[in-house]
C-alpha positions as a Markdown table, in Angstrom:
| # | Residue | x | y | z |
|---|---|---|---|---|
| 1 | Unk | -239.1 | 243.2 | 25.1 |
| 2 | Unk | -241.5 | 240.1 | 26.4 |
| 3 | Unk | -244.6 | 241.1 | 28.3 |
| 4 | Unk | -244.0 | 241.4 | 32.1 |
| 5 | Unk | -245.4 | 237.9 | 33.8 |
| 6 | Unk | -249.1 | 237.7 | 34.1 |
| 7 | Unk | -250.3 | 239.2 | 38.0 |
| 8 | Unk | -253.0 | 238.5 | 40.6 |
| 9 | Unk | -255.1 | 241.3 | 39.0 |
| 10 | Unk | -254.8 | 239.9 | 35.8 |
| 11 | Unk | -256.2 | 236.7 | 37.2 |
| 12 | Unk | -259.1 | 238.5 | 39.1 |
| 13 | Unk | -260.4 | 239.9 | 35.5 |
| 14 | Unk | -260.3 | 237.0 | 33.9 |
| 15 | Unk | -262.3 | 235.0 | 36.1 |
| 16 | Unk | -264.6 | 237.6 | 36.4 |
| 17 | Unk | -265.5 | 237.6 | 32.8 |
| 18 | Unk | -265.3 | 234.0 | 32.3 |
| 19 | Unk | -266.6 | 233.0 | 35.4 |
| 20 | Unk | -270.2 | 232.3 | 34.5 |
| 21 | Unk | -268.6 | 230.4 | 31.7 |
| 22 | Unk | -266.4 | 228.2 | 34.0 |
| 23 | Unk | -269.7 | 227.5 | 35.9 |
| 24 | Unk | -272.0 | 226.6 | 32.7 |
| 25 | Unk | -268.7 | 224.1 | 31.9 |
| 26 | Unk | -268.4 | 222.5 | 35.5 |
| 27 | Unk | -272.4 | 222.6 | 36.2 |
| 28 | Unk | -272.5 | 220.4 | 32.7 |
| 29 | Unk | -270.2 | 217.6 | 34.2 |
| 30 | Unk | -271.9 | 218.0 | 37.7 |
| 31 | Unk | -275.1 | 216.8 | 38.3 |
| 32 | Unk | -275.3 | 219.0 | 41.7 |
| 33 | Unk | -275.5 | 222.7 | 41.4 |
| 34 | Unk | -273.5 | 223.4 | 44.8 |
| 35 | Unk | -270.7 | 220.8 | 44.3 |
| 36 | Unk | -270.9 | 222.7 | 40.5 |
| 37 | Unk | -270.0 | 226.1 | 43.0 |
| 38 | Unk | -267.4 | 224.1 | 45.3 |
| 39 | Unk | -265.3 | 222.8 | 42.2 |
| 40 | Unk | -265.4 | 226.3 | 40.8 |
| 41 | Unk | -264.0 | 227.9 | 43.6 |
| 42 | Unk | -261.2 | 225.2 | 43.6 |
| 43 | Unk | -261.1 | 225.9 | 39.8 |
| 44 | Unk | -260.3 | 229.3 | 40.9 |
| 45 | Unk | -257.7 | 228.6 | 43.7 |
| 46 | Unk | -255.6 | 226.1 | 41.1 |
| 47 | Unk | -255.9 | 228.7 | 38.4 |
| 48 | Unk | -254.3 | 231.3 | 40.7 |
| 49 | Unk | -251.7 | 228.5 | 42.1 |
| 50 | Unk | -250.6 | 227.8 | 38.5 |
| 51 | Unk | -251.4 | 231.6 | 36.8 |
| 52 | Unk | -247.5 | 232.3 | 36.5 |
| 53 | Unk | -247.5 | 229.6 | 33.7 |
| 54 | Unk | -250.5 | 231.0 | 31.9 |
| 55 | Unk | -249.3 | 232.7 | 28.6 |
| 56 | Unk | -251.4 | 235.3 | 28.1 |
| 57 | Unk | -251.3 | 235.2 | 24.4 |
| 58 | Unk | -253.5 | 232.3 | 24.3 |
| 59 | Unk | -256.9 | 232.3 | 25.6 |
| 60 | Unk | -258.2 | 231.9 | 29.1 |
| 61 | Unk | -261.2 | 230.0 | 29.0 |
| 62 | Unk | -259.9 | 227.1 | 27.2 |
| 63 | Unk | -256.5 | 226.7 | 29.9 |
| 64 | Unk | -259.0 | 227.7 | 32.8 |
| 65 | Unk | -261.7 | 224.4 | 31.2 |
| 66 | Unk | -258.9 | 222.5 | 31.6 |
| 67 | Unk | -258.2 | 222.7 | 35.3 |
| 68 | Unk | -261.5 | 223.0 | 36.0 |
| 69 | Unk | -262.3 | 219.3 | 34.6 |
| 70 | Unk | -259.1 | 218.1 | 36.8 |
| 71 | Unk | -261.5 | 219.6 | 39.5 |
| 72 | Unk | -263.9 | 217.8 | 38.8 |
| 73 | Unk | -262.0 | 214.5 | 38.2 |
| 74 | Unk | -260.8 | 215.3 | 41.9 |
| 75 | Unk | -264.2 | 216.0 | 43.2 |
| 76 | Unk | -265.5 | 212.3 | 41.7 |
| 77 | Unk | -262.8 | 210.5 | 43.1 |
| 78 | Unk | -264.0 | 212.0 | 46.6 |
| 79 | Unk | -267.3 | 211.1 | 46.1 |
| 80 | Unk | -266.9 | 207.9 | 43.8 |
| 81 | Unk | -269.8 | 206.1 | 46.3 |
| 82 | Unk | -272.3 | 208.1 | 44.7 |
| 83 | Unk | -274.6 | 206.6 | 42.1 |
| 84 | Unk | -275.5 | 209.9 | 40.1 |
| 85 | Unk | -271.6 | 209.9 | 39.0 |
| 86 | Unk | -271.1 | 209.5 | 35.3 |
| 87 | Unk | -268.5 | 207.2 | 34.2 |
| 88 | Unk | -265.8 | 208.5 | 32.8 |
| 89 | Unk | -266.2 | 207.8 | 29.5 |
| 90 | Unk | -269.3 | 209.5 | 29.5 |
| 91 | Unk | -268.0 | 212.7 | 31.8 |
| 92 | Unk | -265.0 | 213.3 | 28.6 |
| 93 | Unk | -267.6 | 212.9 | 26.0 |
| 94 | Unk | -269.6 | 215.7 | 27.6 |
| 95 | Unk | -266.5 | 217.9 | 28.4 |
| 96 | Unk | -266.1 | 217.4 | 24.5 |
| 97 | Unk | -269.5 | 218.0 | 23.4 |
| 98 | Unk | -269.3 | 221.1 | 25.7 |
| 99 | Unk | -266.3 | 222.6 | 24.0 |
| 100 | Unk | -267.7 | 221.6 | 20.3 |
| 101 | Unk | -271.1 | 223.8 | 21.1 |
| 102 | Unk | -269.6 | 226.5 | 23.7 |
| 103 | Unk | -269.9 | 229.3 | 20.4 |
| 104 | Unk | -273.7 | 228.3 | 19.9 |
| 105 | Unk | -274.2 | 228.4 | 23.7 |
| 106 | Unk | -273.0 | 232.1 | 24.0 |
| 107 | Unk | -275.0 | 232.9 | 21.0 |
| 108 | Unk | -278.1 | 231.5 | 22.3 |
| 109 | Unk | -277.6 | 233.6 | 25.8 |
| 110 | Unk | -277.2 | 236.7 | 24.2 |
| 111 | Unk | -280.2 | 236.1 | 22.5 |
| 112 | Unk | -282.0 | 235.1 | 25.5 |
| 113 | Unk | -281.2 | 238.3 | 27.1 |
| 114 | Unk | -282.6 | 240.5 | 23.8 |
| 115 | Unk | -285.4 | 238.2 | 24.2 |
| 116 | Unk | -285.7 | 239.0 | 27.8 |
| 117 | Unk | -285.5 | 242.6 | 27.1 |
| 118 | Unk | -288.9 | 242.2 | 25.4 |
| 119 | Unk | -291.0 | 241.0 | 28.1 |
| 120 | Unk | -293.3 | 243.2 | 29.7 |
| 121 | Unk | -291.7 | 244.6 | 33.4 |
| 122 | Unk | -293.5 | 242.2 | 35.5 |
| 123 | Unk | -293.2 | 239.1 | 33.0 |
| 124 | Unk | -289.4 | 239.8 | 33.2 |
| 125 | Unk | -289.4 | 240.1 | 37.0 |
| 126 | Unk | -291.4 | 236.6 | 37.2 |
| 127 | Unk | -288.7 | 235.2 | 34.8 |
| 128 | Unk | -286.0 | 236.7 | 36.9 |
| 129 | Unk | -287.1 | 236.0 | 40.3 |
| 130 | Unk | -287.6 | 232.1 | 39.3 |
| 131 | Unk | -284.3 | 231.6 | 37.5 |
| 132 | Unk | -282.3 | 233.8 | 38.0 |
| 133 | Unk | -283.0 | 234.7 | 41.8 |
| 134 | Unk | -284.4 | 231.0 | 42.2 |
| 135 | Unk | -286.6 | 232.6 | 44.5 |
| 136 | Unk | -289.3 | 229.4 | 45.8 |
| 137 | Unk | -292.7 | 229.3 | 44.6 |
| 138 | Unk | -294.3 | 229.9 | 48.0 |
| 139 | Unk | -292.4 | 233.6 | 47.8 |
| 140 | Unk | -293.2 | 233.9 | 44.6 |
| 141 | Unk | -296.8 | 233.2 | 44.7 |
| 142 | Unk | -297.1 | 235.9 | 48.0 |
| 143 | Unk | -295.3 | 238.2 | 46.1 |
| 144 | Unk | -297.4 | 238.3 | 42.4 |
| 145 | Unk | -300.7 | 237.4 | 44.1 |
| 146 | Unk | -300.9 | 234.4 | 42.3 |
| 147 | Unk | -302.3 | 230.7 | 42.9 |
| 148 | Unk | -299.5 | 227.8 | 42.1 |
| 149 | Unk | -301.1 | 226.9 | 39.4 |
| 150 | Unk | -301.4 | 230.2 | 37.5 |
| 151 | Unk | -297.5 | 230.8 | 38.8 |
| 152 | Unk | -296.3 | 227.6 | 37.0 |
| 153 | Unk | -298.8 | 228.0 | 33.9 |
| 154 | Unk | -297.2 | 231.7 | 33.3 |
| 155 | Unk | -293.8 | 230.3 | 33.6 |
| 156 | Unk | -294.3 | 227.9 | 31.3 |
| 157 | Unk | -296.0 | 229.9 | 29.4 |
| 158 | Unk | -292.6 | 232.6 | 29.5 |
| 159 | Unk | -290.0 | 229.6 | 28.7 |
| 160 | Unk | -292.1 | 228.8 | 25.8 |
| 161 | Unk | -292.2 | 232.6 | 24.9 |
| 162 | Unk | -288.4 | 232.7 | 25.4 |
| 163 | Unk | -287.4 | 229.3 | 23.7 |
| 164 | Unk | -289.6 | 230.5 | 20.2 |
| 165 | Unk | -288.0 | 234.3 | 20.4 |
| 166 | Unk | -284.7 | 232.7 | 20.3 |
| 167 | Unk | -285.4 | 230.2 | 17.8 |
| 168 | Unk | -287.0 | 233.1 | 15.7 |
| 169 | Unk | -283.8 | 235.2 | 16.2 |
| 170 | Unk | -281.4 | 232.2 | 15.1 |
| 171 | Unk | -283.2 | 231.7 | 12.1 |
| 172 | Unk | -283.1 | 235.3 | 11.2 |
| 173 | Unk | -279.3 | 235.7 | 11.8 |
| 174 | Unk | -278.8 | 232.6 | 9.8 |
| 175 | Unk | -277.4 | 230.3 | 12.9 |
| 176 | Unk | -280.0 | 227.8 | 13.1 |
């Protein structure tokens, strides 16, 4: 008995645990963060379009990177004027460099977050609100009490903290 054709649910949990995946992959052949968000959401509606010809046996992320970079070979014919474009050449060579790497990439975020995990409360807040939140500095510097330049030396400070944990914690495990 075959397995029953894949559904509109099924699609919904997949793209929501690959989704930030499908993001990292566009975002890296995008130089703009919100055309990055516009292609995935087109990503999204071709995926669901064409999900009836997904075979489920095979993985997602792979068949989903490939509609997503016909996204974004739509999205640069639209906007072929502009000058940050990449040429093509360049735009498959990073789609393949992106693929080779994707493994080391999820390794590295899951040991970012450990690393994260570490950091005192407020340090982790600082880190969160910046990145994560991208709250602006002029919040941010309200908010902690700080001057500019003691917000941006303690963020640099927390990258640098970050960057060395997960070096330490590659090099432990063997995968640096």
């Amino acid at each position: 008995m075959s397995d029953p054709a894949p559904n509109a649910e099924d699609l919904i949990l997949l793209l929501t645990r690959h989704q930030e995946a499908l993001f990292r992959y566009i975002f890296s052949l995008v130089p703009c963060e919100a055309d990055a968000r516009d292609i995935l959401q087109e990503t999204s509606v071709a995926l669901f379009r064409k999900f009836d010809q997904y075979d489920a046996t095979r993985p997602f992320l792979p068949w989903a990177y490939r509609f997503a970079y016909l996204q974004v070979q739509k999205h640069r014919e639209k906007a072929a004027r502009s000058p940050l474009l990449f040429s093509e050449d360049v735009m498959d060579l990073i789609a393949n460099e992106r693929a080779l790497i994707e493994p080391r990439l999820d390794e590295r975020l899951r040991l970012l977050d450990a690393c994260l995990a570490k950091l005192t409360p407020q340090d982790k807040e600082l880190v969160t609100r910046r990145y994560a939140l991208r709250e602006g500095a002029e919040e941010m510097m309200r908010r902690f009490a700080m001057s500019r330049r003691t917000l941006f030396r303690n963020l640099e400070m927390l990258r640098q903290r970050l960057h060395e944990c997960v070096t330490r914690q590659l090099e432990t495990e063997g995968l640096a």
